[in-house]
C-alpha distance (Angstrom), angle and dihedral (degrees) to the residues before:
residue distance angle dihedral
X1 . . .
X2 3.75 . .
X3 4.20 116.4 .
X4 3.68 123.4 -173.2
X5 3.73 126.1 -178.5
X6 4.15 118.6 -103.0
X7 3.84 112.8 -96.4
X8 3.74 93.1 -109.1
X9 3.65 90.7 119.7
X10 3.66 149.6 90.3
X11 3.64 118.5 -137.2
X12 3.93 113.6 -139.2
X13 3.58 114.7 -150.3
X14 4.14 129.7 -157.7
X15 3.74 101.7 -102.5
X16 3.87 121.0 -96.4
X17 4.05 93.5 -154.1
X18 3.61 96.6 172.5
X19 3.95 134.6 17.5
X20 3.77 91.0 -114.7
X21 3.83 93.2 47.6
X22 3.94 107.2 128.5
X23 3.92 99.8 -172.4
X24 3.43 149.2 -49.0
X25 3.98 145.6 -137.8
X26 3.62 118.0 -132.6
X27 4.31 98.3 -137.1
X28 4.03 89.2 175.2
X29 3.42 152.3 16.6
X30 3.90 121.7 -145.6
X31 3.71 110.3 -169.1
X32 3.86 118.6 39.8
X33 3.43 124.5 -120.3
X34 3.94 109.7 -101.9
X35 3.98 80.5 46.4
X36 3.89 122.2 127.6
X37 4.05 103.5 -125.9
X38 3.74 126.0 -156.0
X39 3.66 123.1 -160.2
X40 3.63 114.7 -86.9
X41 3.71 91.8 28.2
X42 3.52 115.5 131.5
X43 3.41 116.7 -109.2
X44 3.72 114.4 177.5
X45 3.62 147.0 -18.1
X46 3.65 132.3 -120.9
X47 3.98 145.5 162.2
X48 3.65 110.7 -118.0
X49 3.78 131.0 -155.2
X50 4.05 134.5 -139.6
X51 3.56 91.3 2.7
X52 3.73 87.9 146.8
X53 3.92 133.4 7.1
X54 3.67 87.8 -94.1
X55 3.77 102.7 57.3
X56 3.67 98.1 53.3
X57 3.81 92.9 131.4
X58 3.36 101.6 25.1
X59 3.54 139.0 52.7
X60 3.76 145.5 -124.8
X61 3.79 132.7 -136.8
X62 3.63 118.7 -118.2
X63 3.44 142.7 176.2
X64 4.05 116.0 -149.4
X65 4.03 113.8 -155.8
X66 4.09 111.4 -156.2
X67 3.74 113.5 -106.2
X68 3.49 93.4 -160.2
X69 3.88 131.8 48.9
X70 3.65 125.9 -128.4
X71 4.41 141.2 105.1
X72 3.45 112.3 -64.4
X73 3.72 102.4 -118.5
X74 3.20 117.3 175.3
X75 4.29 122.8 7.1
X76 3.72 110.5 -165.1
X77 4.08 126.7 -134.2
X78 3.44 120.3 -148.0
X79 3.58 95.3 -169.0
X80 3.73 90.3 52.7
X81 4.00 129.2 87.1
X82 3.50 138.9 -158.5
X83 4.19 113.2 -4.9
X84 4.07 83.3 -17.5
X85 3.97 89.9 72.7
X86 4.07 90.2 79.2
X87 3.58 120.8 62.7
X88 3.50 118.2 -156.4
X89 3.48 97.5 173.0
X90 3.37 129.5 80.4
X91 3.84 127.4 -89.9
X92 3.48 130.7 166.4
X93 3.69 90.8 154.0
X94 4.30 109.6 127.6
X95 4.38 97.0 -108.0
X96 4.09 115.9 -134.5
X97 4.16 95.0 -81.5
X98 3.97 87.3 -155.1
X99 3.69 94.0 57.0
X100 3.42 100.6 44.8
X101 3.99 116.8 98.9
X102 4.18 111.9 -126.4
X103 3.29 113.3 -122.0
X104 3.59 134.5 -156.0
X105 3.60 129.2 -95.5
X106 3.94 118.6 -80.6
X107 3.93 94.7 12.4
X108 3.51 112.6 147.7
X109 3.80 116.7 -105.1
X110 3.99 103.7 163.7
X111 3.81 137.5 6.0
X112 4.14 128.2 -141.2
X113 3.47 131.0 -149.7
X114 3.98 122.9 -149.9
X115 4.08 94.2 -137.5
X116 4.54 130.8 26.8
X117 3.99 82.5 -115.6
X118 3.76 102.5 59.5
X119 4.33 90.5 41.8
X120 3.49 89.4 54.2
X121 3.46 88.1 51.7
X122 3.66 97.5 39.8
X123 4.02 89.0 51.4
X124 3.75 83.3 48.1
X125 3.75 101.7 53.6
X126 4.25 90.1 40.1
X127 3.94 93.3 52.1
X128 3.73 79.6 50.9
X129 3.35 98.5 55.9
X130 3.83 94.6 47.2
X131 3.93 92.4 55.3
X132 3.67 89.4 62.6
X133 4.29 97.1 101.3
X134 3.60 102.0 -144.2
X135 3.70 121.9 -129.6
X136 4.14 115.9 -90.4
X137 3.27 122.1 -141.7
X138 4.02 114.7 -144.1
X139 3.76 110.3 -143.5
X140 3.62 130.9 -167.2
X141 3.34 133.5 -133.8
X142 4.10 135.2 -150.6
X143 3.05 141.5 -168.0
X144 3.47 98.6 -136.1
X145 4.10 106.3 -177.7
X146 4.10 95.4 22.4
X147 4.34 85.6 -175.9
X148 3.77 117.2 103.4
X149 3.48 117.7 -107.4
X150 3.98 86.6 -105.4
X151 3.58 96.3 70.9
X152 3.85 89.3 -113.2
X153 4.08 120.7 132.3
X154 3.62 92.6 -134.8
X155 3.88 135.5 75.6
């Protein structure tokens, strides 16, 4: 059975600051989720990548202001799995840049809510979702030519 959260929500993307921008790595975020944000607020910090013709290679730090209002729901972690990759704490703490993943422009990293009761019910229905355990598949493996590469019999 397939459950998907209610569309009470505003998806926040990463940035796209320029047309040439190839990605970016959010290093912090400055309100914390729970929060009430206002537009122009900033909301997180990140080092961005091919903004100009210059920066190819390397990146620039950014701050992002919101340019909606809203709660901050639900902030997602890349580095996170399962019911770890939503943090509904609060963290304003600067994240290892060099372990971070980059992302691609406009991927959603947090969601807002318009009023308290529809985030806590947005937060609800997410954690939800990530307590489902998904079904593994076993797989098998062969060895499907066991000879050495030599052409001998033995290992």
């Amino acid at each position: 059975m397939r459950r998907s959260l209610t569309r009470s929500y505003i998806v926040v993307p990463l940035a796209k600051v320029s047309p040439s921008m190839t990605g970016g790595r959010i290093t912090s975020w400055l309100q914390p989720v729970g929060s009430y944000v206002n537009c122009y607020d900033l909301l997180y910090e990140f080092d961005a990548q091919g903004v100009t013709d210059d920066d190819a290679k390397s990146a620039i730090k950014m701050e992002i202001e919101c340019c909606d209002e809203g709660y901050l729901a639900v902030v997602f972690d890349p580095m996170s799995t399962g019911t770890e990759s939503v943090s509904l704490g609060h963290s304003t703490t600067p994240l290892d840049a060099a372990c971070r993943p980059m992302l691609a422009p406009d991927t959603p990293v947090a969601l807002l809510c318009e009023t308290e009761d529809e985030m806590y019910k947005v937060q609800a229905e997410f954690q939800a979702l990530h307590e489902v355990k998904p079904k593994i598949m076993t797989w098998h493996a062969y060895l499907r030519d066991p000879r050495p590469s030599d052409g001998s019999c033995c290992s």
